[in-house]
PDB file as gemmi writes it, atoms N, CA and C in Angstrom:
CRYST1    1.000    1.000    1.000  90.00  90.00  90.00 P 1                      
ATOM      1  N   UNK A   1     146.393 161.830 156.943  1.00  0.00           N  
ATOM      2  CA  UNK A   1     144.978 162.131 156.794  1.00  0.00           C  
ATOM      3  C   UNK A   1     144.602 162.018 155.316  1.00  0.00           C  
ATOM      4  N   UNK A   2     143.494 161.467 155.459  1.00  0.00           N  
ATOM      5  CA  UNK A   2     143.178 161.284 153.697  1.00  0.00           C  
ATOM      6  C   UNK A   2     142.305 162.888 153.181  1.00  0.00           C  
ATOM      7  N   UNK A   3     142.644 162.726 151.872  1.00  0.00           N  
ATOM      8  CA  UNK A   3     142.218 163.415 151.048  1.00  0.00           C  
ATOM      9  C   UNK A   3     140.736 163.653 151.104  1.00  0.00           C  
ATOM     10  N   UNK A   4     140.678 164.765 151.361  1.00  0.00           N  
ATOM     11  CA  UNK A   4     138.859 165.241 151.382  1.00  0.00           C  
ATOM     12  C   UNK A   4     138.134 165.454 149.940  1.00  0.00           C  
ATOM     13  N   UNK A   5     136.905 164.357 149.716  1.00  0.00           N  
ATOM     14  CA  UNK A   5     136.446 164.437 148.534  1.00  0.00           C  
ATOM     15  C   UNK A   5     135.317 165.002 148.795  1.00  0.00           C  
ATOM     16  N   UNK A   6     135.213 166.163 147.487  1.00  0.00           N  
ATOM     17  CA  UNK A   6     134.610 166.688 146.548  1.00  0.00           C  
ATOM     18  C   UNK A   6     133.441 166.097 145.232  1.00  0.00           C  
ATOM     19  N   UNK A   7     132.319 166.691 145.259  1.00  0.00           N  
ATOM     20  CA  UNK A   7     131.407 165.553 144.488  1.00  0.00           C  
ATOM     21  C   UNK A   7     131.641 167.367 143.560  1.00  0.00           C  
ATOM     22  N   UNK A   8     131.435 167.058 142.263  1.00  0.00           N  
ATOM     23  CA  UNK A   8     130.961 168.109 141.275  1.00  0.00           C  
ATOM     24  C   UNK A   8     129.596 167.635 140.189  1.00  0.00           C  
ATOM     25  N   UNK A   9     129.024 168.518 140.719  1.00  0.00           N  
ATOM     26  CA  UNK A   9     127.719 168.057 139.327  1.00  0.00           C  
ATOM     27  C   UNK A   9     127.732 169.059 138.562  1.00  0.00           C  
ATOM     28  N   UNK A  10     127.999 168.854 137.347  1.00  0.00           N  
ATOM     29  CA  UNK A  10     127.497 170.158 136.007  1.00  0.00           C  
ATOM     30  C   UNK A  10     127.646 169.325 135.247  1.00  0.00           C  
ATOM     31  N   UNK A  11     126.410 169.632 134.529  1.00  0.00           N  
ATOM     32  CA  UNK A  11     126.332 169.210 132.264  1.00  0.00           C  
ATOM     33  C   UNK A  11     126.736 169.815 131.991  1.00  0.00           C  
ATOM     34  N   UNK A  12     127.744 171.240 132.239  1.00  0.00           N  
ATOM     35  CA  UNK A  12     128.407 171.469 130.645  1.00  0.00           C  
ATOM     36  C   UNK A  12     130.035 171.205 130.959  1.00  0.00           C  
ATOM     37  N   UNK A  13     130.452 170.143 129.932  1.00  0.00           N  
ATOM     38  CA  UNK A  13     131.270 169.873 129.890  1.00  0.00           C  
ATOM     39  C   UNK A  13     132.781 170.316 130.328  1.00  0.00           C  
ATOM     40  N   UNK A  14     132.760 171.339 129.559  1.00  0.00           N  
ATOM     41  CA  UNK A  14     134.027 172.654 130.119  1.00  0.00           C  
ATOM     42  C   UNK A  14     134.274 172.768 131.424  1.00  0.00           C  
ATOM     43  N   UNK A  15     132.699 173.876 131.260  1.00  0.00           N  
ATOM     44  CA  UNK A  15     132.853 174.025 133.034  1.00  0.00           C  
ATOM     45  C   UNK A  15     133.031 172.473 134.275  1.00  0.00           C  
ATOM     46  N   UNK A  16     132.723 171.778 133.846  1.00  0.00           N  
ATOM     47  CA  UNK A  16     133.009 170.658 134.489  1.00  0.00           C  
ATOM     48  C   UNK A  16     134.432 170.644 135.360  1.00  0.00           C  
ATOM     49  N   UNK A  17     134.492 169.746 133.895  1.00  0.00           N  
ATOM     50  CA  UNK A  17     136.539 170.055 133.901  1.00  0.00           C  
ATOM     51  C   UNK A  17     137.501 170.874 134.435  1.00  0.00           C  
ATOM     52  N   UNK A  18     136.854 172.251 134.101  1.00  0.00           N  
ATOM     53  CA  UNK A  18     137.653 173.352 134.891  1.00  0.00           C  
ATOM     54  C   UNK A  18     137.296 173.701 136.303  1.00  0.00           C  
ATOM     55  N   UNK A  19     135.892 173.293 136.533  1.00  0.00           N  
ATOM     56  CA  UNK A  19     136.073 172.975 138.424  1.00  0.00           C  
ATOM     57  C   UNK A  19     136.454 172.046 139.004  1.00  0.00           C  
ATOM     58  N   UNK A  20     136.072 170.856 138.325  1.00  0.00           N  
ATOM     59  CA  UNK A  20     137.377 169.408 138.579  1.00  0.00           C  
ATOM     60  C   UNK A  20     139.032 169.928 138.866  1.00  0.00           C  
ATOM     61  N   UNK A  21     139.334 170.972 137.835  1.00  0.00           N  
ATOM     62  CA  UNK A  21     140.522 171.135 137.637  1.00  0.00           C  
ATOM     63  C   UNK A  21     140.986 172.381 139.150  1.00  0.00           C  
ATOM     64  N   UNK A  22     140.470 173.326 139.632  1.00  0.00           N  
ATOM     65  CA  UNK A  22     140.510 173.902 140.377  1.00  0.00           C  
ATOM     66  C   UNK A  22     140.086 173.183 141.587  1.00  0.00           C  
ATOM     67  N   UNK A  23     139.738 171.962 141.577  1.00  0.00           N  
ATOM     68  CA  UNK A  23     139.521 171.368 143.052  1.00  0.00           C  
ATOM     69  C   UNK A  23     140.541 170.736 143.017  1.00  0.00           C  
ATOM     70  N   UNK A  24     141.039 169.773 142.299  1.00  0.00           N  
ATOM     71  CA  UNK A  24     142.160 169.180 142.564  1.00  0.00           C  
ATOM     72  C   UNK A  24     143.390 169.878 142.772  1.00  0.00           C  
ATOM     73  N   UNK A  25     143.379 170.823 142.035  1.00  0.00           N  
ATOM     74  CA  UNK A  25     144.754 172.038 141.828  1.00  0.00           C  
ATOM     75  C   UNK A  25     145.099 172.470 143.579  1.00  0.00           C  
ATOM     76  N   UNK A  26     143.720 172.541 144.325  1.00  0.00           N  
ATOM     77  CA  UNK A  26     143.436 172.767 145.847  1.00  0.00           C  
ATOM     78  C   UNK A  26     143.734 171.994 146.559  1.00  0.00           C  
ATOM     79  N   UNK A  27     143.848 170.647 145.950  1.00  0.00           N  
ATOM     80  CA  UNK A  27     144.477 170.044 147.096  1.00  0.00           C  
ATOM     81  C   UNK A  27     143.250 168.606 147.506  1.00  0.00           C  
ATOM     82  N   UNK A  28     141.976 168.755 146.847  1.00  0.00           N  
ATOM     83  CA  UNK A  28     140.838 167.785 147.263  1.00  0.00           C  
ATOM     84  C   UNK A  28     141.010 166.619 146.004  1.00  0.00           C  
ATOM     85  N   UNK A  29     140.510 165.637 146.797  1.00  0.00           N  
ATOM     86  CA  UNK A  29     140.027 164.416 145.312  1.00  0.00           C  
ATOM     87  C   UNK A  29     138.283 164.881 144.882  1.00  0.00           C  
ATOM     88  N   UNK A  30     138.250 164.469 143.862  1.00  0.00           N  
ATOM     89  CA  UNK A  30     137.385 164.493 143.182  1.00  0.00           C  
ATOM     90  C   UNK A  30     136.652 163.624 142.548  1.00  0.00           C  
ATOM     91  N   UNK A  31     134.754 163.618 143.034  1.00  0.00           N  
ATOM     92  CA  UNK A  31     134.456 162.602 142.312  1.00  0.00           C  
ATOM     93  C   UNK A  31     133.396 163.503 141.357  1.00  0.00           C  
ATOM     94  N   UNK A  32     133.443 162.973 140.229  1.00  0.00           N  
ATOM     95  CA  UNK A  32     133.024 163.448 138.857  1.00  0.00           C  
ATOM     96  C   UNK A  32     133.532 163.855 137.996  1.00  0.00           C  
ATOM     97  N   UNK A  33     133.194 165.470 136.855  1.00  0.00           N  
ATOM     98  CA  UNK A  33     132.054 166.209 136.922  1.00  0.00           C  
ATOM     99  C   UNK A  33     130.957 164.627 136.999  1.00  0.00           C  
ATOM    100  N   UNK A  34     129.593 164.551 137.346  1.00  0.00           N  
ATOM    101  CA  UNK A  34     128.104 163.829 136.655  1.00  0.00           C  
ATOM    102  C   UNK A  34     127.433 165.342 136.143  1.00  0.00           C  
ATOM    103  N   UNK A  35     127.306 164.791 134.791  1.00  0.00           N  
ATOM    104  CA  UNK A  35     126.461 165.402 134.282  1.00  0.00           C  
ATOM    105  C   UNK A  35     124.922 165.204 134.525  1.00  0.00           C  
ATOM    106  N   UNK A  36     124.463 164.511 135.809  1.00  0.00           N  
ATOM    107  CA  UNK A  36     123.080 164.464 135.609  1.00  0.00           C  
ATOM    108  C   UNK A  36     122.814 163.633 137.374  1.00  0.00           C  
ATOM    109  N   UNK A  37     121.632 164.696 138.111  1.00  0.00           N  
ATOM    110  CA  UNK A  37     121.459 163.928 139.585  1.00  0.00           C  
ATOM    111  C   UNK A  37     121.457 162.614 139.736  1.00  0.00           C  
ATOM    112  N   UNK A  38     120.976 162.142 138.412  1.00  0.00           N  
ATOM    113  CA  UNK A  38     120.914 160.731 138.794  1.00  0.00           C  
ATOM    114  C   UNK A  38     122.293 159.727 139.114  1.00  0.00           C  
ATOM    115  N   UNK A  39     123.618 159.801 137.715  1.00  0.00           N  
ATOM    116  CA  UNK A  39     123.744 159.427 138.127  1.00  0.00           C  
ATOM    117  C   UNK A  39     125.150 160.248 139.060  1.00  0.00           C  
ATOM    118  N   UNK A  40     124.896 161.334 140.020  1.00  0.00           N  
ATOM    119  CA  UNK A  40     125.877 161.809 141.025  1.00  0.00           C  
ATOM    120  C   UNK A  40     125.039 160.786 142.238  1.00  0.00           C  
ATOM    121  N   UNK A  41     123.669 160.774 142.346  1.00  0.00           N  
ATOM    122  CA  UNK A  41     122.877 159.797 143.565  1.00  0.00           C  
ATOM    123  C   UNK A  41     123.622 158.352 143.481  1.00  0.00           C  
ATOM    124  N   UNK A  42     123.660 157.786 142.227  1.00  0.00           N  
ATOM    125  CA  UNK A  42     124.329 156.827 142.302  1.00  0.00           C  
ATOM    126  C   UNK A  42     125.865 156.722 142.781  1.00  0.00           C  
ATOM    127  N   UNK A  43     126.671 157.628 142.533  1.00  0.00           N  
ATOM    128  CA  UNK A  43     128.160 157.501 142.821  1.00  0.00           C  
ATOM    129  C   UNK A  43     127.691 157.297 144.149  1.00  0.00           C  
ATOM    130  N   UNK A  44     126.951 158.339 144.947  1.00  0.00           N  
ATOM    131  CA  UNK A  44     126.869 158.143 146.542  1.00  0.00           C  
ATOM    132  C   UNK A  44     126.713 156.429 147.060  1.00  0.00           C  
ATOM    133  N   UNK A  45     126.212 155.936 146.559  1.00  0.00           N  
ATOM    134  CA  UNK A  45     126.293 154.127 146.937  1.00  0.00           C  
ATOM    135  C   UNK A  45     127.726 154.068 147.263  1.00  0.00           C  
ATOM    136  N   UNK A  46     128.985 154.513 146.739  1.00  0.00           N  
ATOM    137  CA  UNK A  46     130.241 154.069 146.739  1.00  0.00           C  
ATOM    138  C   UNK A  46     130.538 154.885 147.792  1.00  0.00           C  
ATOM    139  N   UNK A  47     130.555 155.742 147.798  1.00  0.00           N  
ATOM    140  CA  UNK A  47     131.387 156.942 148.790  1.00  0.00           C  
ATOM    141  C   UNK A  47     130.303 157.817 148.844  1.00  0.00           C  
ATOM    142  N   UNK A  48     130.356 158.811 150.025  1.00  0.00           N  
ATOM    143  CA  UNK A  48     129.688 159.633 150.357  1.00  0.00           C  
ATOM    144  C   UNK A  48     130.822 161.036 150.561  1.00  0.00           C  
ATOM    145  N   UNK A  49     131.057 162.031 149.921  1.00  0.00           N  
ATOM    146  CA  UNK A  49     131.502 162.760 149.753  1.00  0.00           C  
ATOM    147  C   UNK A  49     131.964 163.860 150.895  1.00  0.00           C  
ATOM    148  N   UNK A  50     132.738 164.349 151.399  1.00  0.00           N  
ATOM    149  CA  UNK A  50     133.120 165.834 152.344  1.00  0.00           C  
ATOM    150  C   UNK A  50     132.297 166.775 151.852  1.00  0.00           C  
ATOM    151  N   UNK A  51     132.158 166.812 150.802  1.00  0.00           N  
ATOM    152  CA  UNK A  51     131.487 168.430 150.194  1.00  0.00           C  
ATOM    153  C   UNK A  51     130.625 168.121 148.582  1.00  0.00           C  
ATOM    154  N   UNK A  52     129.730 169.199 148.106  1.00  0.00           N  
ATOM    155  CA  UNK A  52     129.212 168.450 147.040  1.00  0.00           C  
ATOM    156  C   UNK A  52     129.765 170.133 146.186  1.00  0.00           C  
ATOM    157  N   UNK A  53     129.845 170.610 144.802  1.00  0.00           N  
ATOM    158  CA  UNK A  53     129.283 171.595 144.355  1.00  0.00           C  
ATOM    159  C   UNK A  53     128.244 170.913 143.366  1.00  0.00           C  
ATOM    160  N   UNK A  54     127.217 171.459 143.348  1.00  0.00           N  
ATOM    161  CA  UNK A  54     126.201 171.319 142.594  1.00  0.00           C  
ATOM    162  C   UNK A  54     125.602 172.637 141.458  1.00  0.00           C  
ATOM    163  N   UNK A  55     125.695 172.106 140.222  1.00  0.00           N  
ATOM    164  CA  UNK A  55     124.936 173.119 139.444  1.00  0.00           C  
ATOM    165  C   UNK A  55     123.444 172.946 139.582  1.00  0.00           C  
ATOM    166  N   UNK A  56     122.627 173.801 139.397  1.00  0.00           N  
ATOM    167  CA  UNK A  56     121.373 173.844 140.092  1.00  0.00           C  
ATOM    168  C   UNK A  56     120.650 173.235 138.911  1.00  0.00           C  
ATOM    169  N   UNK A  57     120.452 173.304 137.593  1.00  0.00           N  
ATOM    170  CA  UNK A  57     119.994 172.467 136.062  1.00  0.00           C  
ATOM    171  C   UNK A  57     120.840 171.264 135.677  1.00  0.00           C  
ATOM    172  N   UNK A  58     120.962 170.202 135.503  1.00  0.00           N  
ATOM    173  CA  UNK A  58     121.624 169.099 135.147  1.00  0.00           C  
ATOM    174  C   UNK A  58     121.120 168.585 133.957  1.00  0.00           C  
ATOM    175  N   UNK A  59     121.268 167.572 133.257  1.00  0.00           N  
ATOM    176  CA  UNK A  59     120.577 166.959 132.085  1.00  0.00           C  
ATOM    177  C   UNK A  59     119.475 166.218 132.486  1.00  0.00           C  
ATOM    178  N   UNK A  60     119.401 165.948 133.718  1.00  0.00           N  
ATOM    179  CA  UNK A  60     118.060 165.341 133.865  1.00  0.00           C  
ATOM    180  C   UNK A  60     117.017 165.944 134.773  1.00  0.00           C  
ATOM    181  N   UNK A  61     117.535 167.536 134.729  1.00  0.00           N  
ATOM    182  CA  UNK A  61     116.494 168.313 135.442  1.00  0.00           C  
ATOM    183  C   UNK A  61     117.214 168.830 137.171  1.00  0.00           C  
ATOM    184  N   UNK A  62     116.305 169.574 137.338  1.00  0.00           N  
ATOM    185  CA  UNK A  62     117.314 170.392 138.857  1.00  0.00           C  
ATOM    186  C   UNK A  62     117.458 169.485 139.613  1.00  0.00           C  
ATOM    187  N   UNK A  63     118.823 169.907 140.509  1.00  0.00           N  
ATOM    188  CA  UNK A  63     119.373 169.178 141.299  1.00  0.00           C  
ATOM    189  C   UNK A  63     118.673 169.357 142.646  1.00  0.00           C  
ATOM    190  N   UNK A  64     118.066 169.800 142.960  1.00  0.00           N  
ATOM    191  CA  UNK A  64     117.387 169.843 143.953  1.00  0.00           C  
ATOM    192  C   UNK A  64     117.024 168.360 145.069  1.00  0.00           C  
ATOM    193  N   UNK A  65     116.777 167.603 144.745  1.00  0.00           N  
ATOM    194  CA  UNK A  65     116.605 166.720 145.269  1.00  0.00           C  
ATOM    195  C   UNK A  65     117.919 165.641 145.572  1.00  0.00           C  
ATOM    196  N   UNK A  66     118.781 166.225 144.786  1.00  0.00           N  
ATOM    197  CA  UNK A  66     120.282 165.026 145.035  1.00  0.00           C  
ATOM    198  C   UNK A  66     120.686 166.146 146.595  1.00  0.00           C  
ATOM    199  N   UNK A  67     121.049 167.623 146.260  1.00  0.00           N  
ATOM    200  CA  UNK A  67     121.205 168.179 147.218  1.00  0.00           C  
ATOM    201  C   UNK A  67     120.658 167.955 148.458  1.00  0.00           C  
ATOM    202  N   UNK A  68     119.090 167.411 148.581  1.00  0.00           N  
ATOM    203  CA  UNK A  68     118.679 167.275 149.989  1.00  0.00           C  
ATOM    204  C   UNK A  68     119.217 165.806 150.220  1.00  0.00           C  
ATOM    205  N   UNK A  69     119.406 164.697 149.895  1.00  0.00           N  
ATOM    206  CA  UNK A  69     120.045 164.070 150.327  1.00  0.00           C  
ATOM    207  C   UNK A  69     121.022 164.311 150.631  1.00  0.00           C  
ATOM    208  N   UNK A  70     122.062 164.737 149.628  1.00  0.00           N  
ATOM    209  CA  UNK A  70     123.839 165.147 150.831  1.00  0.00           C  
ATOM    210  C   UNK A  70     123.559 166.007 152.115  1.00  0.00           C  
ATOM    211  N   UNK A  71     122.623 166.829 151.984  1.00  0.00           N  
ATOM    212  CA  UNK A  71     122.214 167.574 153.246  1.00  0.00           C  
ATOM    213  C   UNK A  71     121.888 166.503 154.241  1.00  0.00           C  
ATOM    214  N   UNK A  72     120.953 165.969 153.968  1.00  0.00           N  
ATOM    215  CA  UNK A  72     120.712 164.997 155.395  1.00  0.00           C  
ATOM    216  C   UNK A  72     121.873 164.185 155.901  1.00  0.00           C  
ATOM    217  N   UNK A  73     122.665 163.830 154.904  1.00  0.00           N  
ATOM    218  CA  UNK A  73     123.973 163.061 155.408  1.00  0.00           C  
ATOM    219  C   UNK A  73     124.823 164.121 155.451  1.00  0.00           C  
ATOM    220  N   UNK A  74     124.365 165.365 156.394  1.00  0.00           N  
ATOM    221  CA  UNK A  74     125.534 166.340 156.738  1.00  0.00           C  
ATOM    222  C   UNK A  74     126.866 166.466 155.778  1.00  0.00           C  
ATOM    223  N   UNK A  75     126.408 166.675 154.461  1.00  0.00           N  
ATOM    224  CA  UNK A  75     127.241 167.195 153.763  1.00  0.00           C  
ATOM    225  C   UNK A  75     127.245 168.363 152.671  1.00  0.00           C  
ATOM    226  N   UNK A  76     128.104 169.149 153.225  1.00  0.00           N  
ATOM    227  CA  UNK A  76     127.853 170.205 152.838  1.00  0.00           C  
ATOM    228  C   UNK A  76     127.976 170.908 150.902  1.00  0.00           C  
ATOM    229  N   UNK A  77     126.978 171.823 151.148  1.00  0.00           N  
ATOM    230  CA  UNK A  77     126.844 172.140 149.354  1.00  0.00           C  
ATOM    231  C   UNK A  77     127.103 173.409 148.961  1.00  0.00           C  
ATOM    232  N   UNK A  78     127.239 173.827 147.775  1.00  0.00           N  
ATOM    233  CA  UNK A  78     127.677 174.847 147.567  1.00  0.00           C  
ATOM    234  C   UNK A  78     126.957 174.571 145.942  1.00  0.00           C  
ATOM    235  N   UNK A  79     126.362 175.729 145.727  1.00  0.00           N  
ATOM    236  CA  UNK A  79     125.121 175.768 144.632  1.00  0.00           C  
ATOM    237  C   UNK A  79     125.926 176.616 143.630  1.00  0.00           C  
ATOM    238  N   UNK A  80     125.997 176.054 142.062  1.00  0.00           N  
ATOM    239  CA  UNK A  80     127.091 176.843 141.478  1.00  0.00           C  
ATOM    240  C   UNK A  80     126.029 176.700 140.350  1.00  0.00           C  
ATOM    241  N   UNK A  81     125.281 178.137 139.913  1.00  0.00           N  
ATOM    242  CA  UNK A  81     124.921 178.083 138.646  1.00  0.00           C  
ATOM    243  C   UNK A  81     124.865 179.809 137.990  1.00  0.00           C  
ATOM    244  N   UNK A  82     124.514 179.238 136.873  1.00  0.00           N  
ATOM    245  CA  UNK A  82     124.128 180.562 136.226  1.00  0.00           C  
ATOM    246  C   UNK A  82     122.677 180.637 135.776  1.00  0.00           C  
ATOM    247  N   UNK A  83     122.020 180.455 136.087  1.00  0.00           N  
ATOM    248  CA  UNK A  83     120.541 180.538 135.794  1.00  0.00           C  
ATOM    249  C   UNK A  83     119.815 181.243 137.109  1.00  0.00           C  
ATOM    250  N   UNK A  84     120.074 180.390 138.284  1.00  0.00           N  
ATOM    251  CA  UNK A  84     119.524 180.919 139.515  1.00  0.00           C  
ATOM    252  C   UNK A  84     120.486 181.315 140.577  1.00  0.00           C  
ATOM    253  N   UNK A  85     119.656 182.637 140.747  1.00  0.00           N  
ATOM    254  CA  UNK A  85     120.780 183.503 141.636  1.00  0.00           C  
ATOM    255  C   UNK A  85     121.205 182.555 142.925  1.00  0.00           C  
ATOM    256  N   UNK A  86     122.244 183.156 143.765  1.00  0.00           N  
ATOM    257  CA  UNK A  86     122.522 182.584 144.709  1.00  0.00           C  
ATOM    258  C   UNK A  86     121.666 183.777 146.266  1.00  0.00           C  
ATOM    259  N   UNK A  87     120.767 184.270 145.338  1.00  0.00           N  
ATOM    260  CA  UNK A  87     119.375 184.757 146.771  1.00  0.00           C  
ATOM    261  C   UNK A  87     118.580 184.113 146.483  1.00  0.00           C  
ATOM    262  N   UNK A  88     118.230 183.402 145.527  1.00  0.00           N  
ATOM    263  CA  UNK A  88     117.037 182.491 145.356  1.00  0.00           C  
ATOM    264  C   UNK A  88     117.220 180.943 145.849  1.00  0.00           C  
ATOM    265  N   UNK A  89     119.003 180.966 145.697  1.00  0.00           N  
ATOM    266  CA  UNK A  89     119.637 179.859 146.357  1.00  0.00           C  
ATOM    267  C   UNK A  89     118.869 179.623 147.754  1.00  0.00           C  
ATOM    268  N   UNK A  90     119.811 180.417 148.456  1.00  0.00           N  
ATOM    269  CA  UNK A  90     119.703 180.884 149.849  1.00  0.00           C  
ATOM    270  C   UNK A  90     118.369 181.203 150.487  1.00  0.00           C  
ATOM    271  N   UNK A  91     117.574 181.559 149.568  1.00  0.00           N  
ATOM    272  CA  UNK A  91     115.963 181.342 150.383  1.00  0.00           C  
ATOM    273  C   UNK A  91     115.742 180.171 150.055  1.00  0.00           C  
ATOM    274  N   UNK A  92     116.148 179.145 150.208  1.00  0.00           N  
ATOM    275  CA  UNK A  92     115.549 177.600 149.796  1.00  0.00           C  
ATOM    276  C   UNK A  92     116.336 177.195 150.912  1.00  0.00           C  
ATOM    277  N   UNK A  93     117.687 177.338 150.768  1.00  0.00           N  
ATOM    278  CA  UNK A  93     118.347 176.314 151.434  1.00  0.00           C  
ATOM    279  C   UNK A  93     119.316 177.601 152.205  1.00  0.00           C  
ATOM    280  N   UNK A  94     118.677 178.079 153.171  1.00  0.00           N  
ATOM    281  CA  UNK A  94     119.696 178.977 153.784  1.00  0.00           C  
ATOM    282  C   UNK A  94     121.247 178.800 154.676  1.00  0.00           C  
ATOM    283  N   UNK A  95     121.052 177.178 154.601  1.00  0.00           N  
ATOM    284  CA  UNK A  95     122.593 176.706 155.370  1.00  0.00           C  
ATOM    285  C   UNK A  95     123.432 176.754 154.307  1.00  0.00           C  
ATOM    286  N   UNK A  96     123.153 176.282 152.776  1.00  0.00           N  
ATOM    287  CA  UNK A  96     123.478 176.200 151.882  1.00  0.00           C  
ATOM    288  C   UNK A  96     124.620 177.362 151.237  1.00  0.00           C  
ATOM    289  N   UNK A  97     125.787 177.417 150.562  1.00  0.00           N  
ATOM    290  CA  UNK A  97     126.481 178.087 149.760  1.00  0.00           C  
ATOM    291  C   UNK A  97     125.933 178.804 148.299  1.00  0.00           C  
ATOM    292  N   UNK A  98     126.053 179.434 147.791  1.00  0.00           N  
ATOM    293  CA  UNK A  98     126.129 179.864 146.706  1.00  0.00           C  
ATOM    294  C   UNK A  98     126.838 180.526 146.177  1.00  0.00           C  
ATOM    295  N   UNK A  99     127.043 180.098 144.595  1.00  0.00           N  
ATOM    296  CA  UNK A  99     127.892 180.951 143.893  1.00  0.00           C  
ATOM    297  C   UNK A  99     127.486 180.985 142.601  1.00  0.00           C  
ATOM    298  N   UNK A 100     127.505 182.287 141.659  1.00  0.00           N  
ATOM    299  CA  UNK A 100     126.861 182.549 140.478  1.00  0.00           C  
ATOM    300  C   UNK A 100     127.952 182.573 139.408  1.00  0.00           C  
ATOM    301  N   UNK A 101     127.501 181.988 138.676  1.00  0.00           N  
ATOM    302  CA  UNK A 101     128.651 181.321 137.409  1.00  0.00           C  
ATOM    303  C   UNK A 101     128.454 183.163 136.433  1.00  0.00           C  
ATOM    304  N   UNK A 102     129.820 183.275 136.379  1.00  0.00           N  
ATOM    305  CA  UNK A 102     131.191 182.526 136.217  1.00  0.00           C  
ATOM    306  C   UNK A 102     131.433 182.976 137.783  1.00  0.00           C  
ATOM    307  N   UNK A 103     132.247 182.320 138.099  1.00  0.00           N  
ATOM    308  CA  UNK A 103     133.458 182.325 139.124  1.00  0.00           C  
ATOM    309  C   UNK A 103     134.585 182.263 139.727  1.00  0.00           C  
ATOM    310  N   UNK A 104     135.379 183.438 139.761  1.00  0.00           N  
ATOM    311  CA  UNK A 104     136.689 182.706 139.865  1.00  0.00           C  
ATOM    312  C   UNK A 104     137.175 181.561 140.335  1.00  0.00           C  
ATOM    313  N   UNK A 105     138.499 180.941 140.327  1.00  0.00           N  
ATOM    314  CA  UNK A 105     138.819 179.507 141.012  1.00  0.00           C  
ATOM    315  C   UNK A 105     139.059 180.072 141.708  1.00  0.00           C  
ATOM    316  N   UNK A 106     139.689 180.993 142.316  1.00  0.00           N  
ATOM    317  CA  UNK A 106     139.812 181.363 144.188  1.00  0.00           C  
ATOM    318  C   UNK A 106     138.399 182.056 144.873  1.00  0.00           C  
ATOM    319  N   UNK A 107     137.427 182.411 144.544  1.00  0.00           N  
ATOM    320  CA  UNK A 107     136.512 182.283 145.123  1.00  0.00           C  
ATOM    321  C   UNK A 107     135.879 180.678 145.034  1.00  0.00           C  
ATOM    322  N   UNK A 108     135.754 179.990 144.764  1.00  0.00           N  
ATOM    323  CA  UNK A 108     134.691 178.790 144.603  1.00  0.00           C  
ATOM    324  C   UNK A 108     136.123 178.509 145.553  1.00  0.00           C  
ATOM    325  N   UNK A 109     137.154 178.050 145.784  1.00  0.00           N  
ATOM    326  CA  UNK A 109     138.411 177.725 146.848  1.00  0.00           C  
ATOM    327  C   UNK A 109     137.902 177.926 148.179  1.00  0.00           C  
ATOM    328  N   UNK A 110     137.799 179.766 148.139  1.00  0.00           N  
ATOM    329  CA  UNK A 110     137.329 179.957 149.184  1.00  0.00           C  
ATOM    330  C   UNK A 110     135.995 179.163 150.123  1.00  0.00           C  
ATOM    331  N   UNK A 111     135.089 179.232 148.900  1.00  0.00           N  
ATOM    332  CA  UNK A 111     133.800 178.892 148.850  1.00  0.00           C  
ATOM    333  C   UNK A 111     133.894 177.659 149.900  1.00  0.00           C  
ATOM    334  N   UNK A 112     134.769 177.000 149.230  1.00  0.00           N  
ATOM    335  CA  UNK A 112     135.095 175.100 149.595  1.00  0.00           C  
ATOM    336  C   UNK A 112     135.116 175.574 150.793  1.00  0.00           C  
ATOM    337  N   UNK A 113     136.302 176.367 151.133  1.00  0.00           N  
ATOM    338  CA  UNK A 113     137.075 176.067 152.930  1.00  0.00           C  
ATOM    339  C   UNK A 113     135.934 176.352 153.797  1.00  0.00           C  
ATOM    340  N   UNK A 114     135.399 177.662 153.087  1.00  0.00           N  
ATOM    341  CA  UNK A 114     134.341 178.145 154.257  1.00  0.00           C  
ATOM    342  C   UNK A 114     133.426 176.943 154.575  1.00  0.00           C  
ATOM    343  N   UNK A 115     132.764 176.433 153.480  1.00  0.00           N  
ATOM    344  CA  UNK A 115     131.744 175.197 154.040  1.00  0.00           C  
ATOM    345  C   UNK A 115     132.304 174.276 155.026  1.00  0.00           C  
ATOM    346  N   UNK A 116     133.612 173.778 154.395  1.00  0.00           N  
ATOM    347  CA  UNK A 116     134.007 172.356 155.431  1.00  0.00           C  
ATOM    348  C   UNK A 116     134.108 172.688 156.336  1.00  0.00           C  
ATOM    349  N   UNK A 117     134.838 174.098 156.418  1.00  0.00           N  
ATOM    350  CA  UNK A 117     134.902 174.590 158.325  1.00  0.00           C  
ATOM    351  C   UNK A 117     133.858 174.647 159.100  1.00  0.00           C  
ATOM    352  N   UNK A 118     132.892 175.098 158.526  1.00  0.00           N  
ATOM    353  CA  UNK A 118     131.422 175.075 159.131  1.00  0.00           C  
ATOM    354  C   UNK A 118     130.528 173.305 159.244  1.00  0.00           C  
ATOM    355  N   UNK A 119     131.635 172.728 158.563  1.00  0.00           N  
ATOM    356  CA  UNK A 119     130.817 171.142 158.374  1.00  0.00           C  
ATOM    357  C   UNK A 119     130.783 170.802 160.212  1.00  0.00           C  
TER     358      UNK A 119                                                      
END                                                                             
C-alpha cells in the first residue's frame, strides 16, 4: 500500500519544517511546507493529497479558499494556526479539524489519524 500524502501549508519557515518533520517521522509522505495558497493550489495539478494541514494566514493571505477546494475533492483538513481559534475554525467549517499553534507532534499525529479515519 502506498504511502498516504500529506499537503502542509505554513509561511513560517520553522514551523514548517517541524510539521514536515513530525509527519514524516509518522509514517506519511509529504508534500511541501508552501508557504502561500497559491502555490499549495498549484501542487494539487500533480497530486491530490490524503489529507491537507493548513495554516489559516499564508503569505498571500488566508487559506480559506485552497481549503474549500480540498474539501470538495473529499479531502480532509485540519486547520493549524495561531491567530484563529480552532471555535472560530469550526464555526466555518464544522467537518473540519482544528488545532491551535503551538502543538504538540502527538497531538497534530493524533489529529492526522482521526481525520483519515473519518475520510
Amino acid at each position: 500500500m502506498a504511502q498516504q500524502c500529506v499537503l502542509v501549508a505554513e509561511d513560517e519557515l520553522i514551523i514548517g519544517v517541524d510539521l514536515c518533520d513530525t509527519v514524516e517521522e509518522a509514517g506519511y509522505e509529504v508534500a511541501g511546507p508552501y508557504d502561500s495558497a497559491s502555490s499549495a493550489i498549484d501542487a494539487l495539478e500533480h497530486r491530490t493529497p490524503d489529507l491537507a494541514i493548513l495554516d489559516v494566514r499564508l503569505e498571500d493571505g488566508e487559506v480559506f479558499p485552497l481549503a474549500e477546494k480540498l474539501m470538495a475533492a473529499n479531502v480532509p483538513v485540519i486547520f493549524h494556526s495561531g491567530e484563529v481559534s480552532p471555535t472560530e475554525v469550526s464555526d466555518r467549517y464544522p467537518n473540519a479539524h482544528a488545532l491551535a499553534k503551538p502543538c504538540p507532534p502527538n497531538q497534530i499525529i493524533a489529529t492526522m489519524r482521526e481525520a483519515l479515519a473519518e475520510a
